[in-house]
C-alpha positions in Angstrom: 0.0 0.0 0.0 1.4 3.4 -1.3 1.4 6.3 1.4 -1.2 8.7 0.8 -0.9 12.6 0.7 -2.9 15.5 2.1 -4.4 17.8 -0.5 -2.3 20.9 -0.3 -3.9 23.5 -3.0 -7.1 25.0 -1.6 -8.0 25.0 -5.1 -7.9 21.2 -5.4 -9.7 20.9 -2.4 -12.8 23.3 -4.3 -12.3 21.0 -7.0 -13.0 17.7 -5.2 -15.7 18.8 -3.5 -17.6 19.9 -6.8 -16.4 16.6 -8.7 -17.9 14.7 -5.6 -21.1 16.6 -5.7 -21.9 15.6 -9.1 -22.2 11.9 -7.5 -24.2 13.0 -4.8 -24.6 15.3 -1.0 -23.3 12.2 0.5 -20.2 11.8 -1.2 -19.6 15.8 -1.1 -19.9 15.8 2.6 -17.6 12.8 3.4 -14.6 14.5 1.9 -15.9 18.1 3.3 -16.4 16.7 7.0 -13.2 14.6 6.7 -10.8 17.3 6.1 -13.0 19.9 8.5 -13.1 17.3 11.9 -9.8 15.4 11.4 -11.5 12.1 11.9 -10.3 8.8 10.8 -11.9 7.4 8.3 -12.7 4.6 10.6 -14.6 6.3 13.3 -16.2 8.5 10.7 -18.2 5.8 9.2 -20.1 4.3 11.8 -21.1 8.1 13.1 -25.2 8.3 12.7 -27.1 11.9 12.5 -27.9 11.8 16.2 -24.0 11.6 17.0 -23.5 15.1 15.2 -26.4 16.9 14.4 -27.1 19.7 16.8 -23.4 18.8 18.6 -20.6 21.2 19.4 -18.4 18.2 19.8 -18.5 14.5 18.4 -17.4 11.8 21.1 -16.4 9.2 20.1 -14.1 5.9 21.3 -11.0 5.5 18.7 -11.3 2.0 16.9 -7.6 2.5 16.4 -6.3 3.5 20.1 -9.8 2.5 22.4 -9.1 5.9 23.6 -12.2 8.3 24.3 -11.8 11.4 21.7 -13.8 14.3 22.2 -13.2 16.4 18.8 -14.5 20.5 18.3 -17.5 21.0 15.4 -17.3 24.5 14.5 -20.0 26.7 13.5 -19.6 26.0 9.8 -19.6 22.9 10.1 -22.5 22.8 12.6 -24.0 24.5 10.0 -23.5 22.1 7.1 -24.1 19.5 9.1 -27.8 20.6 9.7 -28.1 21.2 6.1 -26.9 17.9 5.4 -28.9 16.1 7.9 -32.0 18.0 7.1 -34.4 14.9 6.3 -32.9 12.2 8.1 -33.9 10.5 10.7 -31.6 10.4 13.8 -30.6 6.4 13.7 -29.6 7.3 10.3 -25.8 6.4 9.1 -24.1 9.7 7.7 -22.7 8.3 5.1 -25.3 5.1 4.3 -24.8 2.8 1.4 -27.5 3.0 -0.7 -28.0 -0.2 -1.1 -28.8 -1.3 2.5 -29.1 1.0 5.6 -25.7 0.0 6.8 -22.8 2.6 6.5 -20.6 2.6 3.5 -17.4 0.4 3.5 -13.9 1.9 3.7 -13.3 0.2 0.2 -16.2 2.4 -0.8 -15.0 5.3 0.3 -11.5 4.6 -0.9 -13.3 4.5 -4.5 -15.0 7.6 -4.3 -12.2 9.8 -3.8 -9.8 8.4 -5.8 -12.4 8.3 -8.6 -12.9 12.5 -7.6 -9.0 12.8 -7.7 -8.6 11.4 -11.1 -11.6 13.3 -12.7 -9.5 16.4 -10.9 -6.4 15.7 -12.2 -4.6 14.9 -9.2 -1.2 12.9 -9.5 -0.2 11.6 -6.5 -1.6 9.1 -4.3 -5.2 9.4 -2.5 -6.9 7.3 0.0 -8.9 7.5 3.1 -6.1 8.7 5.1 -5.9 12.0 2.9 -9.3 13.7 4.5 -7.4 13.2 7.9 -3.8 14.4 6.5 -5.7 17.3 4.6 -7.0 18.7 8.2 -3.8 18.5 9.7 -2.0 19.9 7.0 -4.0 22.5 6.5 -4.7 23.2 10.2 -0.7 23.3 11.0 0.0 25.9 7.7 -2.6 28.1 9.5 -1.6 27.9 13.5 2.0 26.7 12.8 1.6 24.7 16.7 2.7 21.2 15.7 2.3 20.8 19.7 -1.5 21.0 19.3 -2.3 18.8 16.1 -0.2 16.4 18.0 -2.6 16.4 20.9 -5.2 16.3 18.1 -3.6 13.3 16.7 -2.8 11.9 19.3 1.1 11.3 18.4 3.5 10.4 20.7 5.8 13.6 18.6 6.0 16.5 17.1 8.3 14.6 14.4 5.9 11.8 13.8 3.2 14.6 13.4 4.9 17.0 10.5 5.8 13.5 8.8 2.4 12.4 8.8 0.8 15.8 7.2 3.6 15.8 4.7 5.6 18.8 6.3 9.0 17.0 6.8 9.5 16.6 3.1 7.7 20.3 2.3 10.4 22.0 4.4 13.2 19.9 2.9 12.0 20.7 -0.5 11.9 23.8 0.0 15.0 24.2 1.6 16.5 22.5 -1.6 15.1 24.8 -3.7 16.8 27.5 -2.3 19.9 25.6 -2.1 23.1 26.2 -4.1 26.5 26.1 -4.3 
């Protein structure tokens, strides 16, 4: 399996989302609440409307760590979440397969943003791990305090933090770039 990247150009990001709206709300909102909470994909798709809808925070219990994770839902969010939501019933999956009324699979998933990524035009490799790597990314380029997406994270560095969002090899290209002799 090929590590997966966060999305890096805003403009990419604008682009997925209206690639992944022509297959449907659903789709759309997986990628937008996956880089916006900084979920993983894992403990996204078993979430049902009553576990966000109307919530400041999501708790949840990591299927990765068993730890309890209590993470923030901002007002825009809130927002499109209510939008999205509007409809449903409360012991409704988020992202249901429409099919049965059982949440999509991760397989799933994986083929709808990979499919979004290649109508997009984007090279480099995309999985389920990207929404997650997006938000940090993205979150770390605006605050710059590697200290709290750690705690986000929950990462037992700093390092293993910036060399899971990607930053590691940002700064060393960049420093490259700059570099001659």
């Amino acid at each position: 399996m090929k590590e997966v990247q966060p999305i890096r150009d805003i403009e990419l990001i604008k682009s997925m989302k209206r690639e992944l709206l022509k297959k449907g709300s659903r789709n759309e909102f997986l990628f937008t609440f996956g880089i916006n909470i900084g979920l993983r994909i894992s403990d996204m798709l078993p979430l049902k409307v009553s576990d966000v809808r109307g919530k400041q925070y999501i708790r949840i219990e990591e299927k990765k760590t068993g730890k309890s994770k209590r993470f923030r839902v901002n007002h825009e969010m809130q927002d499109l979440i209510e939008s999205y939501t509007n409809g449903m019933n409360d012991n409704d999956y988020l992202f249901q397969s429409k099919r049965s009324y059982t949440p999509i699979k991760r397989i799933q998933a994986y083929k709808i943003l990979n499919e979004a990524a290649r109508q997009c035009g984007i090279k480099e490799e995309i999985g389920t791990h990207t929404l997650r790597k997006t938000f940090g990314y993205h979150f770390y380029k605006k605050t710059k305090d590697v200290a709290l997406l750690q705690e986000i994270f929950n990462h037992s560095s700093p390092s293993i933090t910036k060399r899971y969002i990607g930053i590691n090899q940002d700064e060393i290209d960049e420093a490259l770039d700059d570099f001659n002799l």
